[in-house]
TORKESE-136794 format. One line per 10 residues: for each residue x, y, z of C-alpha. Coordinates in pm, 1 decimal. Layout:
X,Y,Z; ...
***
This chain:
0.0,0.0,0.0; 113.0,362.4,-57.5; 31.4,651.6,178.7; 56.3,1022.5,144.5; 141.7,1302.8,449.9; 50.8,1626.8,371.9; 94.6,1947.3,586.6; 240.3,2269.7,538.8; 438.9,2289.9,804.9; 730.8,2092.3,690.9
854.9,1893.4,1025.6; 527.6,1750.6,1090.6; 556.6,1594.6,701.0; 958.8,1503.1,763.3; 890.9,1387.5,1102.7; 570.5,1149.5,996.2; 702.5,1037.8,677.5; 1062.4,983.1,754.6; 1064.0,815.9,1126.6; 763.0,578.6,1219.3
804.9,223.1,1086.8; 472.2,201.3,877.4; 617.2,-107.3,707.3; 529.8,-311.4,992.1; 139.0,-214.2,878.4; 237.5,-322.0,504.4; 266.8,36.5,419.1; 509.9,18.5,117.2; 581.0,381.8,57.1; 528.0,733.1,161.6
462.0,1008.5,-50.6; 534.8,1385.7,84.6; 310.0,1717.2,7.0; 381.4,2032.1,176.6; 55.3,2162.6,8.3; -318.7,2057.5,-138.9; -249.7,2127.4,-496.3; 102.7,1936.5,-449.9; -88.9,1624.5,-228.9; -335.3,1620.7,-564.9
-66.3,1591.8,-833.7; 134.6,1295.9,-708.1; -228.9,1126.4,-601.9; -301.3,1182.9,-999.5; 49.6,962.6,-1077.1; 40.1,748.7,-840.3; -174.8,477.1,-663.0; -212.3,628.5,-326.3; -473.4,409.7,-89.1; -467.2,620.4,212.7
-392.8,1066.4,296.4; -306.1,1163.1,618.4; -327.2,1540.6,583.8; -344.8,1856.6,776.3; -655.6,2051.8,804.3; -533.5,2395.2,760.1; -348.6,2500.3,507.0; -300.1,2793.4,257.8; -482.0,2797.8,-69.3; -671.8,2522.1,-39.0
-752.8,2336.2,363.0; -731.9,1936.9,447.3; -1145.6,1930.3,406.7; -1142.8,2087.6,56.0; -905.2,1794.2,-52.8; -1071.0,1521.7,57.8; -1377.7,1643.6,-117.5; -1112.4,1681.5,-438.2; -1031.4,1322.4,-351.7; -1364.3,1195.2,-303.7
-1454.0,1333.4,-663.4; -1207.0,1120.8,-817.3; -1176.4,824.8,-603.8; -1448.1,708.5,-363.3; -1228.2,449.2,-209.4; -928.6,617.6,-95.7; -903.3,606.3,268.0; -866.7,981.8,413.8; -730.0,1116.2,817.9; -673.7,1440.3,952.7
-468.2,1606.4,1162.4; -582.3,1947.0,1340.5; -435.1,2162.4,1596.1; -830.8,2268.8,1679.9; -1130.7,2086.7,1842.5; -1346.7,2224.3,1653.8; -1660.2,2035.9,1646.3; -1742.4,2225.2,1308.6; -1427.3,2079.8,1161.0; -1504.0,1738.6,1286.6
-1899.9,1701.1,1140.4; -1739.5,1841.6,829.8; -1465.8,1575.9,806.2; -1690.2,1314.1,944.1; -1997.9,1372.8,612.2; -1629.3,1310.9,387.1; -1646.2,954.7,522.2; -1255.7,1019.6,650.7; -1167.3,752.5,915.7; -1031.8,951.8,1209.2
-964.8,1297.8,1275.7; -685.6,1335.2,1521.7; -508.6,1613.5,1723.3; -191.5,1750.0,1707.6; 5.3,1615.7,1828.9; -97.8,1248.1,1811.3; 68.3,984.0,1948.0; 233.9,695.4,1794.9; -54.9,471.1,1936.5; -324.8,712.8,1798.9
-141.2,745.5,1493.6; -85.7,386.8,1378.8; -448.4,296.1,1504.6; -598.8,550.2,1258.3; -378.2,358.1,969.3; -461.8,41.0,1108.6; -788.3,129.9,1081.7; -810.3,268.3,748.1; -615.7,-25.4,629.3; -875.6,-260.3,747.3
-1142.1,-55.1,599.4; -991.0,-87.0,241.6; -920.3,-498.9,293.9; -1277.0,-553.8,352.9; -1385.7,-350.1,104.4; -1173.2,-506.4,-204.7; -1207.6,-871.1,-35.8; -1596.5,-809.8,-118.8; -1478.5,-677.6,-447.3; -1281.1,-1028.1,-497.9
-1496.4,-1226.5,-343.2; -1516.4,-1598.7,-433.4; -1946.3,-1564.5,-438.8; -1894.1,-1220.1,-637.9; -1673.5,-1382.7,-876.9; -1872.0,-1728.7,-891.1; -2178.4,-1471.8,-992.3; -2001.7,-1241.0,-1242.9; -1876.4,-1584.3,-1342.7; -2205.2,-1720.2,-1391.3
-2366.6,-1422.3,-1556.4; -2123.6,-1412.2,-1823.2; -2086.7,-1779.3,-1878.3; -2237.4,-1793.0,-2214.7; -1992.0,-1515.2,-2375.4; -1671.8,-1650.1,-2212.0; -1782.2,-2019.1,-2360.3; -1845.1,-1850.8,-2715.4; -1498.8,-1639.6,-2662.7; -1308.0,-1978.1,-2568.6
-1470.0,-2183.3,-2866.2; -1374.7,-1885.4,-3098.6; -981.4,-1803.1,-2985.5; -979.2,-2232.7,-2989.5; -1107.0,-2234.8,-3403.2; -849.0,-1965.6,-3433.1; -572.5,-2124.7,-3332.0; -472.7,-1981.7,-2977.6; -247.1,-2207.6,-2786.0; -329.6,-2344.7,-2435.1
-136.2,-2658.4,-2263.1; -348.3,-2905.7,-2145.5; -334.6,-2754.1,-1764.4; -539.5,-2413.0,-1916.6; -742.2,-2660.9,-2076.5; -852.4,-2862.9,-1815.3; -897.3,-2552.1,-1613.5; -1096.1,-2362.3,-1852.3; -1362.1,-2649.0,-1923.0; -1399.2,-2714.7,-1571.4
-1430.8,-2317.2,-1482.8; -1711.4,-2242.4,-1755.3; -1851.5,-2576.8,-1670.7; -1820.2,-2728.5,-2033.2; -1852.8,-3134.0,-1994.7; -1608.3,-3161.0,-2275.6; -1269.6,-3386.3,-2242.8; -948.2,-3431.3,-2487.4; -1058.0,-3681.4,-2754.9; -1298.5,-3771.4,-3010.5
-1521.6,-3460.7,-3127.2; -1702.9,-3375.3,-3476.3; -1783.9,-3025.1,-3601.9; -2091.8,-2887.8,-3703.5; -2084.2,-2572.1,-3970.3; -2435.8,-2368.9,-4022.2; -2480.1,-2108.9,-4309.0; -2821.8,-1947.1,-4196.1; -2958.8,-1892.6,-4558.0; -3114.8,-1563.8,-4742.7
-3432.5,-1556.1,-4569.5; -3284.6,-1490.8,-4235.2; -3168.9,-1127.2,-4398.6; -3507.4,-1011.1,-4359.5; -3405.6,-927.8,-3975.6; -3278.0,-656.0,-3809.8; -2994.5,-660.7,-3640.4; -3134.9,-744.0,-3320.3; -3394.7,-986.7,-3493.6; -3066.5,-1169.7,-3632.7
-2931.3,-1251.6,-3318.6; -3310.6,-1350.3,-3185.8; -3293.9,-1627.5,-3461.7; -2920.5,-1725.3,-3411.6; -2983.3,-1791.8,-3038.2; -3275.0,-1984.7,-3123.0; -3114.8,-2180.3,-3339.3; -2812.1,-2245.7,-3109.3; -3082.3,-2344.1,-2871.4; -3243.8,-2577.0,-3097.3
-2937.9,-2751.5,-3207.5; -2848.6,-2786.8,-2796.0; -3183.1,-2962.5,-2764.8; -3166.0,-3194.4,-3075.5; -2831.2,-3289.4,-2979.0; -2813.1,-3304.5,-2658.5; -2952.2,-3651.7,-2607.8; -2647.6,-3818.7,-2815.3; -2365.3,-3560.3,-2717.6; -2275.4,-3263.7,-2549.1
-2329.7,-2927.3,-2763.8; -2076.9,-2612.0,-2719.0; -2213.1,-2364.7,-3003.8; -2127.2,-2012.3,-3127.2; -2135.1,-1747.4,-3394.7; -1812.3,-1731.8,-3581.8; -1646.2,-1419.0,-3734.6; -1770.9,-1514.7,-4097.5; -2134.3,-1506.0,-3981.7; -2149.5,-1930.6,-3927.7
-2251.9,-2124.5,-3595.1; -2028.0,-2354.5,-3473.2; -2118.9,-2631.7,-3271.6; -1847.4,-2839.9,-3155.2; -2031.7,-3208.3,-3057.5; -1859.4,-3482.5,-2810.9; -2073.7,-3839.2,-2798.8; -2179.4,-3905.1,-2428.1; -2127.3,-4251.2,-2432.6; -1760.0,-4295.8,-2498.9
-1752.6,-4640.7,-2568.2; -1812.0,-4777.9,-2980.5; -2119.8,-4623.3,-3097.7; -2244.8,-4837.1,-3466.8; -2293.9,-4545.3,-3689.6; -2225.9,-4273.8,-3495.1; -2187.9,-4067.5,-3816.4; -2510.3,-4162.0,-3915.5; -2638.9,-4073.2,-3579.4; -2505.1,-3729.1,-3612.7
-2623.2,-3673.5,-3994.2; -3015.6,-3775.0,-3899.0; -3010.8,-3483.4,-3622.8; -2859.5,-3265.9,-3875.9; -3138.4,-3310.2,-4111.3; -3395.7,-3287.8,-3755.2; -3226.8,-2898.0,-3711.2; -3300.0,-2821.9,-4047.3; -3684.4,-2927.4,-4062.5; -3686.8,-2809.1,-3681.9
-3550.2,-2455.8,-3782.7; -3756.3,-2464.5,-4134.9; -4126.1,-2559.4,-3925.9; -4083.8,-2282.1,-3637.4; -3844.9,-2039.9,-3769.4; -3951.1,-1998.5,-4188.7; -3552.3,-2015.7,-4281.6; -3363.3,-2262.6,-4425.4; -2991.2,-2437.3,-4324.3; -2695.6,-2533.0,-4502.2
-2456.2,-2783.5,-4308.6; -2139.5,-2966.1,-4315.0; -2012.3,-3203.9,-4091.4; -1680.6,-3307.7,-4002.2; -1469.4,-3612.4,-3942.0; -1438.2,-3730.6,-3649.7; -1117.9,-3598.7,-3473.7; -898.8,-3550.1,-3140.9; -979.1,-3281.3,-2958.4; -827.8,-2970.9,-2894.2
-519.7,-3036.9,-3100.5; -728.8,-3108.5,-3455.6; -1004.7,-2866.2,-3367.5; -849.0,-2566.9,-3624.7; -736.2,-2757.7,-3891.6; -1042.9,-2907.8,-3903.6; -1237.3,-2622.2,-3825.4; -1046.5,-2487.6,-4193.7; -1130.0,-2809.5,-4344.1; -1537.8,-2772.3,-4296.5
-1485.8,-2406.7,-4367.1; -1371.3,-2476.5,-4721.4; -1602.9,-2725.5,-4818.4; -1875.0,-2438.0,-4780.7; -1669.7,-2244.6,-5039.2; -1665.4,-2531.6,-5273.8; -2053.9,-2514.9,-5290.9; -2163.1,-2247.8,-5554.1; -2430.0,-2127.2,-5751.5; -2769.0,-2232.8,-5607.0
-2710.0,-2539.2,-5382.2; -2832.1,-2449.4,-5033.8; -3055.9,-2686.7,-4781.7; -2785.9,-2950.8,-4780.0; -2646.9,-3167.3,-4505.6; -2317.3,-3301.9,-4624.5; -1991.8,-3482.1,-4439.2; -1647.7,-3333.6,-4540.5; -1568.6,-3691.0,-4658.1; -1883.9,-3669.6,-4933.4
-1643.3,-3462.8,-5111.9; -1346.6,-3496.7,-5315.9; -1070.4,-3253.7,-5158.9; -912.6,-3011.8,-5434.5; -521.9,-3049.2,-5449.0; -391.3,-2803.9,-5248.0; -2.3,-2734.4,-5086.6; -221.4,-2588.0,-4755.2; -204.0,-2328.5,-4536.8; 127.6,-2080.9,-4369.4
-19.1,-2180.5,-4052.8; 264.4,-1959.3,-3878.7; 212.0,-1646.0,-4087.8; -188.2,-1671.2,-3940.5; -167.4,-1770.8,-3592.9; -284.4,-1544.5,-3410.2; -168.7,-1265.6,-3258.1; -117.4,-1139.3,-3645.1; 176.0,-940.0,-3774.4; 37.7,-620.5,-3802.0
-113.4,-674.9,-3440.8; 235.4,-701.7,-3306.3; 386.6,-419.6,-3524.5; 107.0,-119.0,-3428.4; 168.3,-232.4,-3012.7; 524.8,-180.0,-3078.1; 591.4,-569.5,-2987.5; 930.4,-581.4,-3184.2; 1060.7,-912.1,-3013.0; 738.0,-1059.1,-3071.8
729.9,-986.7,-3398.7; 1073.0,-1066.5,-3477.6; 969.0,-1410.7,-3337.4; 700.1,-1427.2,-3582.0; 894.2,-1334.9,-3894.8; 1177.5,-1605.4,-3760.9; 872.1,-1885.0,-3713.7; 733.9,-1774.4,-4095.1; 1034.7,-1848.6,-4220.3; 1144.7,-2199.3,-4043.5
795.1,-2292.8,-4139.0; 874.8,-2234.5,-4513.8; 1193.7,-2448.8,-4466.5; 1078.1,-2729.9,-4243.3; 729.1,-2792.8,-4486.7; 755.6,-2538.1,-4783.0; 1143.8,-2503.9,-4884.5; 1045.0,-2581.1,-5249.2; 683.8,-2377.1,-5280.8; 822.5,-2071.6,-5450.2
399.4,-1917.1,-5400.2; 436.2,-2000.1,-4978.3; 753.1,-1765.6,-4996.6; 579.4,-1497.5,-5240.5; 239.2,-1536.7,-4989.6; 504.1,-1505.6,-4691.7; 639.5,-1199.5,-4820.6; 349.7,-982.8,-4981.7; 158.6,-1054.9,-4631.7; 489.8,-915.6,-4428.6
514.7,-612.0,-4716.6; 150.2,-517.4,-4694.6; 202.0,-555.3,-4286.5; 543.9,-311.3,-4277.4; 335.3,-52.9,-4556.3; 4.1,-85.9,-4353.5; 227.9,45.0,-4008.9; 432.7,310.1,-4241.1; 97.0,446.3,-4383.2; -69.8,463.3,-4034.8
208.8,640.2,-3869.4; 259.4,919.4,-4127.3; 500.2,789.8,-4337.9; 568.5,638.3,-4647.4; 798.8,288.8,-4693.5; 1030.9,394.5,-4954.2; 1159.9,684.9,-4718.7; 1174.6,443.9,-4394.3; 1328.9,166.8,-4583.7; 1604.7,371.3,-4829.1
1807.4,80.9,-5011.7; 1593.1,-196.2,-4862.8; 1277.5,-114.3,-5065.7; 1533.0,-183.7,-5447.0; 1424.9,-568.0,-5331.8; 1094.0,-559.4,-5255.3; 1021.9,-378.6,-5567.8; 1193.3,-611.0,-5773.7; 1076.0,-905.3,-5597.1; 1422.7,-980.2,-5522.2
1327.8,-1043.8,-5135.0; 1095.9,-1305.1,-5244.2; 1287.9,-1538.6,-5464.7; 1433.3,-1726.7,-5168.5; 1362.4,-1796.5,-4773.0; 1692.9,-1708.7,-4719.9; 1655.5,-1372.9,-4890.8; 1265.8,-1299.1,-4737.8; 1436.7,-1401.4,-4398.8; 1752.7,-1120.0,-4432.6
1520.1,-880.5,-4572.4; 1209.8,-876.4,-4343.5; 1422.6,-843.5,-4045.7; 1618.9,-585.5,-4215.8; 1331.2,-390.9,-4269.9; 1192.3,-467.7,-3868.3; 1513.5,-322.1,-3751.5; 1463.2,21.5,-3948.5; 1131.6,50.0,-3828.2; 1193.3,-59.3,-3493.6
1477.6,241.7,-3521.6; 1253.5,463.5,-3674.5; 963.9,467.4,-3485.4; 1178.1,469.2,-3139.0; 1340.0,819.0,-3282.4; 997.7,924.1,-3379.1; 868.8,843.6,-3005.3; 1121.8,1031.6,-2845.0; 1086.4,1317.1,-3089.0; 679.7,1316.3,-2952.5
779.4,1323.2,-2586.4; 1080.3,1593.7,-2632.4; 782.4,1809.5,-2792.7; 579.4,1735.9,-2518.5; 812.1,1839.9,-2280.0; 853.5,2180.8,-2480.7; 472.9,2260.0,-2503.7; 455.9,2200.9,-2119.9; 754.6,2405.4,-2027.4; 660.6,2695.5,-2229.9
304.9,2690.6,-2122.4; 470.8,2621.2,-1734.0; 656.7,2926.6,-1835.5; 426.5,3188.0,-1974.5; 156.5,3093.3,-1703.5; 337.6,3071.7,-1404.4; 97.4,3295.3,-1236.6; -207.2,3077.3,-1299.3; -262.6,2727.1,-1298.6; -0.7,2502.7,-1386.4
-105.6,2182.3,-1205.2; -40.9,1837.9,-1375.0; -395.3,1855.5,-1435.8; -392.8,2169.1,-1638.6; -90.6,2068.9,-1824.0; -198.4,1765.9,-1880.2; -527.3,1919.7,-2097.7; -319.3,2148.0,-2288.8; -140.0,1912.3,-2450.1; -428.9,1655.4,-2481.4
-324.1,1391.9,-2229.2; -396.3,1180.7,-1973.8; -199.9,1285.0,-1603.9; -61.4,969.1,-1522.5; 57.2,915.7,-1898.7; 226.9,1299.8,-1917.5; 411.8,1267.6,-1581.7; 576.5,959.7,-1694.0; 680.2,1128.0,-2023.5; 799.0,1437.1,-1877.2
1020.5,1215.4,-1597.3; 1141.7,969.4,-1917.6; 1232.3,1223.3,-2113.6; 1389.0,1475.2,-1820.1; 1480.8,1262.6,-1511.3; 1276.6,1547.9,-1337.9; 890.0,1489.3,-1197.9; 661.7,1754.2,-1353.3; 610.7,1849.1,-960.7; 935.5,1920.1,-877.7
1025.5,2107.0,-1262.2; 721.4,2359.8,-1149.5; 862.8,2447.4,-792.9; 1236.0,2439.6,-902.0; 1096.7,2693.0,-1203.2; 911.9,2907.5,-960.7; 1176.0,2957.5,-727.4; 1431.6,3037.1,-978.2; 1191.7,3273.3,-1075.4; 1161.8,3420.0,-737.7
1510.4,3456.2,-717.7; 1574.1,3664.3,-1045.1; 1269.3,3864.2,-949.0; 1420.8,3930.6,-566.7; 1804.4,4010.5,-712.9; 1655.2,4224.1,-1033.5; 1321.1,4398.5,-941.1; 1219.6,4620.8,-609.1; 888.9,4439.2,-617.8; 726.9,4373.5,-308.3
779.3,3998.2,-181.0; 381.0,3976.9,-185.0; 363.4,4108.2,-574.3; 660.1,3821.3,-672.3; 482.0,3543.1,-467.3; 188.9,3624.5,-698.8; 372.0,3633.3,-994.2; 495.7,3304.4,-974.0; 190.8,3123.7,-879.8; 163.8,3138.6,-478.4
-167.0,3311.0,-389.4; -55.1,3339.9,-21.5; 273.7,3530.8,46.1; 316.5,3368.2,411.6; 296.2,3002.7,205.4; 556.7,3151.0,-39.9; 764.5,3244.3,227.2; 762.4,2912.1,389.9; 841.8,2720.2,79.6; 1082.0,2944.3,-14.8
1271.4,2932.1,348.9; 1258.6,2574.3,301.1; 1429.4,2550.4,-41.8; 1669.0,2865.8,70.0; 1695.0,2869.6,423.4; 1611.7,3224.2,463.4; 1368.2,3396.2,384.6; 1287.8,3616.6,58.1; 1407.1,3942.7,235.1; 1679.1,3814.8,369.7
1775.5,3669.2,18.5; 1787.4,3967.0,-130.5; 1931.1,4207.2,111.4; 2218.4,3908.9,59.4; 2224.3,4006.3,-306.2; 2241.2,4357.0,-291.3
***
């Protein structure tokens, strides 16, 4: 857990954050503010569970931020320390929901009871959150979308070992085990395209529901809508022993779904079975298989029920299956996954030795799909190939990279590495720009607000995500770049100017000239006066 002191008085914040073991509550780290606005900016970066903070302070008091907090985070556990009894203070700080409200000065008991308390509070609360009945229910009410999900990452070819497997089945409660299966492939015909959208999924999850109950006597039914617009229903026999014409078995209820579906539902069915085979490891390839069988069938045959074995398979070298696994290419490229990719490109190419090393169209395929990927990530980013890739794109137009495995292999990751180069310089370009919009802005509008907050909407991003540029790119927290800037300032101002220490702290973004003073005493160790009459 992370915790946060905040006071203006800078002993109290030294002498809380610096010298009481809160690691022996599980208190990880402590963050130090020496003001409201500064407690706010290092709660927007980072993930602070519980603020200990004074109750008076300039600008903005210990009340007004917890109701800052509470408009951004209802959990966050909230204390406060007062030098006063007031009882107005304490109904106001009590309606915030904070846990204690403590006088100065507390002792340690006090103290660490408060924390104790707090951290209690926020156990409770997230061990409902994670709760084994809330999860069995969220569980429950989303069963049917994580089955179809699994089914659908399984016909696409996502990897699991037989551990996730197991697990997975059992978790979603799918009575399916590693063997034996048989696919069934729908094609929902033209007069289902009378429906809405809405009415389309009304008559798919009928369907599904039809096919469950057919089935379901014979064999357990796991169905879903594919992304080509099919339903899937992946079928297991119950009774695992030898079943005499199982096939048959499964053809007849076939032909039951499509009078079933043609009687109470007007539309009409096309459907291909598969062969029988192992499941998971067969389930894609045979998945593909059924798949292209319904591509084979043109002109005007529809209504059929047909096994992929009824047909003749065309002649055919098959599929890259490396080049599609999923995640794809281009995936891996636009998340800036260079290793990953790299792997990919490597596992392309030992595929085209180990099964394709004399398929001169499996290289060509290879190679067009990595071009269009590496053009497609160009294109999207602002640029175009030929200036990224200089004397590497000679090859690709002349189809010299594709003429060998050898040669697709030296020139794809020839071509990662540039862009890999080229897109790091053009990331660290974006942040040093960054960096120069906020520190001119910082700059210009010293006087008003400059919180990470503010600078964070002038430049169109999100707190969290600017703070981390502006420390990658500087070595300096956005926090610490604003005070070191003001008080710089302050110091020019107090060698250079007769100004009035009041008109200066204004100037530089401190509303109340007895805060500035502090600070700047702090930083300095004397005050503004005496800081200049040192100069003079």
């Amino acid at each position: 857990m992370q915790m946060i002191i905040v006071d203006d008085e800078a002993h109290w914040v030294e002498n809380l954050s610096m010298h009481k073991p809160w690691q022996t509550l599980g208190i990880e780290q402590v963050h130090k503010a020496y003001s409201a606005h500064e407690a706010l900016q290092i709660i927007e970066t980072n993930p602070i569970d519980i603020v200990i903070s004074d109750i008076l302070m300039p600008e903005m008091t210990g009340l007004e931020l917890i109701e800052k907090i509470r408009e951004r985070d209802k959990r966050m556990k909230c204390i406060i320390l007062s030098g006063h009894s007031d009882f107005e203070f304490a109904k106001k700080a009590v309606q915030n929901q904070t846990v204690d409200y403590l006088l100065k000065p507390p002792s340690d008991n006090e103290l660490f009871s408060a924390v104790k308390t707090a951290i209690d509070q926020l156990q409770a609360e997230w061990e409902a959150v994670s709760s084994q009945e809330r999860t069995e229910y969220t569980l429950r009410e989303n069963l049917p979308l994580l089955r179809g999900q699994l089914l659908i990452d399984a016909l696409k070819g996502y990897r699991m070992s037989a551990d996730e497997w197991t697990r997975k089945l059992e978790s979603y409660g799918l009575p399916f085990s590693y063997g034996d299966c048989t696919l069934l492939l729908v094609r929902m015909e033209e007069e289902f395209g009378q429906y809405t959208s809405n009415g389309q999924q009304l008559m798919e999850y009928a369907i599904i529901n039809m096919a469950e109950e057919i089935f379901s006597e014979f064999s357990e039914v796991w169905g879903v809508k594919e992304e080509h617009g099919y339903l899937v229903f992946l079928l297991q026999l119950k009774d695992k022993g030898s079943i005499p014409g199982k096939e048959k078995i499964l053809e007849k209820l076939a032909i039951q779904l499509q009078h079933k579906v043609k009687q109470f539902l007007k539309g009409s069915l096309s459907i291909v079975l598969s062969e029988s085979f192992k499941f998971p490891e067969q389930l894609q390839d045979n998945y593909r298989k059924s798949f292209a069988y319904f591509r084979q069938i043109v002109g005007d045959e529809r209504e059929f029920v047909m096994r992929v074995g009824d047909m003749e398979p065309s002649v055919s070298h098959g599929p890259l299956d490396a080049l599609y696994m999923p995640p794809s290419l281009i995936s891996l490229l636009e998340a800036g996954r260079w290793e990953a990719a790299e792997d990919k490109l490597v596992g392309v190419c030992a595929e085209l030795d180990d099964r394709w090393s004399d398929s001169w169209e499996h290289c060509m395929e290879a190679g067009f799909l990595i071009a269009s990927s590496f053009t497609q990530l160009a294109h999207r980013n602002g640029h175009t190939l030929v200036k990224l890739l200089g004397a590497d794109m000679e090859p690709l137009q002349s189809g010299e990279a594709f003429t060998s495995i050898s040669k697709l292999r030296k020139w794809s990751l020839n071509v990662l590495s540039k862009l890999k180069d080229g897109t790091s310089s053009e990331i660290k370009d974006i942040r040093s720009s960054y960096v120069k919009k906020i520190q001119n802005f910082a700059e210009e509008h010293l006087h008003e607000d400059v919180s990470l907050r503010a600078l964070a909407d002038h430049v169109n991003l999100h707190p969290t995500h600017l703070s981390k540029i502006y420390k990658i790119e500087t070595g300096e927290g956005i926090s610490d770049y604003i005070s070191r800037l003001r008080m710089e300032r302050a110091c020019h101002k107090l060698k250079t100017t007769s100004k009035k220490i009041y008109e200066i702290s204004m100037e530089i973004g401190y509303l109340d000239p007895a805060y500035f003073i502090k600070v700047f005493k702090r930083q300095y160790g004397v005050t503004p006066q005496e800081y200049r009459d040192g100069n003079q």
